[in-house]
C-alpha positions as a Markdown table, in Angstrom:
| # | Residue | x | y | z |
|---|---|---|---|---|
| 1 | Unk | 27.3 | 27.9 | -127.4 |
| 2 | Unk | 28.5 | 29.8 | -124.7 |
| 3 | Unk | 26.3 | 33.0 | -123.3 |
| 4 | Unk | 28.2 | 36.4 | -124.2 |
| 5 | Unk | 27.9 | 39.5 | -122.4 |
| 6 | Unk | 28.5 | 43.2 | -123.2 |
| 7 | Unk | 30.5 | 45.4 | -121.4 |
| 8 | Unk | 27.7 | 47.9 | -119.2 |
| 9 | Unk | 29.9 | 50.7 | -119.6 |
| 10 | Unk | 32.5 | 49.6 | -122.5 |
| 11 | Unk | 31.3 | 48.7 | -126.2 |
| 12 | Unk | 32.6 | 45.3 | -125.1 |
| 13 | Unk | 31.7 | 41.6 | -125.6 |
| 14 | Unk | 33.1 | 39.6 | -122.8 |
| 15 | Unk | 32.8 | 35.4 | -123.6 |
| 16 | Unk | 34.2 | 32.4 | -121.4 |
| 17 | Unk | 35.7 | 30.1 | -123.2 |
| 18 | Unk | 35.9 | 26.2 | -122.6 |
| 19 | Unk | 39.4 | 26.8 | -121.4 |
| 20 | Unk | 38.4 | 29.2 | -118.9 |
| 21 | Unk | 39.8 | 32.0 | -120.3 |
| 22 | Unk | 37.2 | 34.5 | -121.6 |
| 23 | Unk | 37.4 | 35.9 | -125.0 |
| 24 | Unk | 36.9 | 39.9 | -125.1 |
| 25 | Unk | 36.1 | 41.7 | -128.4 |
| 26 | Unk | 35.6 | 45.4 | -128.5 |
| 27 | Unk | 32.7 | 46.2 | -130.5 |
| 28 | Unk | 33.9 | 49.2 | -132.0 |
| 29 | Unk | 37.3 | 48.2 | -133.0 |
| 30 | Unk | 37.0 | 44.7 | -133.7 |
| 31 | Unk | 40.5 | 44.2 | -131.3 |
| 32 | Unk | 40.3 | 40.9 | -129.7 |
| 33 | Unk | 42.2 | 39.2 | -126.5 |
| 34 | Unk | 41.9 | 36.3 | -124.0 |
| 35 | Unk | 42.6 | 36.8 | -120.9 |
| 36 | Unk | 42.9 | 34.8 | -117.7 |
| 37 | Unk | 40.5 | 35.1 | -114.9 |
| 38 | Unk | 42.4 | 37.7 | -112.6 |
| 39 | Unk | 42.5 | 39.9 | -116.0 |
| 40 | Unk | 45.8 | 39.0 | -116.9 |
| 41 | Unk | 46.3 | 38.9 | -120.8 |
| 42 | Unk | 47.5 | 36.2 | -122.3 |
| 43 | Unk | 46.8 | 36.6 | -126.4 |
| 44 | Unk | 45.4 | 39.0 | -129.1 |
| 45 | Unk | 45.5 | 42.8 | -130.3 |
| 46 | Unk | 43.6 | 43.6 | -127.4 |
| 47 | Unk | 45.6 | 44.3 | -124.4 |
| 48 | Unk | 43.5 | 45.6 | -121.6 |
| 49 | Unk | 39.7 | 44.2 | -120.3 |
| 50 | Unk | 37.8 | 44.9 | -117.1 |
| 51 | Unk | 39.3 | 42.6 | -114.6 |
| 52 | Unk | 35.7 | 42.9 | -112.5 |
| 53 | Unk | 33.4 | 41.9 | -115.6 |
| 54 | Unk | 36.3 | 39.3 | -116.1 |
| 55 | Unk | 35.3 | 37.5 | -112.9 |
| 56 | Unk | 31.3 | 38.6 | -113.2 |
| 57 | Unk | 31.0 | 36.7 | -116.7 |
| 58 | Unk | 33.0 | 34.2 | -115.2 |
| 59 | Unk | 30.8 | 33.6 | -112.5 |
| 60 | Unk | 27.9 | 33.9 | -114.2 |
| 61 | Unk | 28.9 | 31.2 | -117.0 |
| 62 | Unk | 30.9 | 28.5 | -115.0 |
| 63 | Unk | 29.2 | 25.5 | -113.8 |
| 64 | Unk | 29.9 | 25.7 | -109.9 |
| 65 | Unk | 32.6 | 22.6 | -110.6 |
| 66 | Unk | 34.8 | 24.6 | -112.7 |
| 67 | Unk | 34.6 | 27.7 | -110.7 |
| 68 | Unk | 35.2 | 25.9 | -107.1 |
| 69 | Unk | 39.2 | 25.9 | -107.6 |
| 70 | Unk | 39.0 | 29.3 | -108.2 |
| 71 | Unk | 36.8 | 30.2 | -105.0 |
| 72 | Unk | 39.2 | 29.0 | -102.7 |
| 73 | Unk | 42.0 | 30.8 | -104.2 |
| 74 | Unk | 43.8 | 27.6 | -106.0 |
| 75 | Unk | 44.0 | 29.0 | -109.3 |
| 76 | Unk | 44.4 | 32.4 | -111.0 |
């Protein structure tokens, strides 16, 4: 199961998904959305995340092998 983290400032869940996309729910609402790594969205009620915890729960949840691309600027 994959590690979820809440928002520091924003009653936020932030979860990467197998994809790579990370799954953000906001606790008090219950308005969800994927988005892509840079922050972009690409699904869901929830149209706006933390761009910065984006890439920290990225980072912190990627094996080093999924997140090399990434590091040198390959993919978004």
């Amino acid at each position: 199961m994959a590690a979820t983290f809440r928002h520091p400032y924003q009653p936020a869940d932030y979860t990467l998904l197998e994809d790579g996309t990370i799954h953000v729910t906001a606790v008090d609402s219950g308005e969800e959305g994927v988005f892509a790594l840079g922050g972009r969205w690409l699904s869901g009620t929830l149209r706006e995340a933390d761009p910065h915890y984006i890439r920290y729960v990225y980072d912190c949840s990627a094996p080093i092998a999924a997140i090399a691309p990434q590091m040198r600027g390959e993919s978004d």
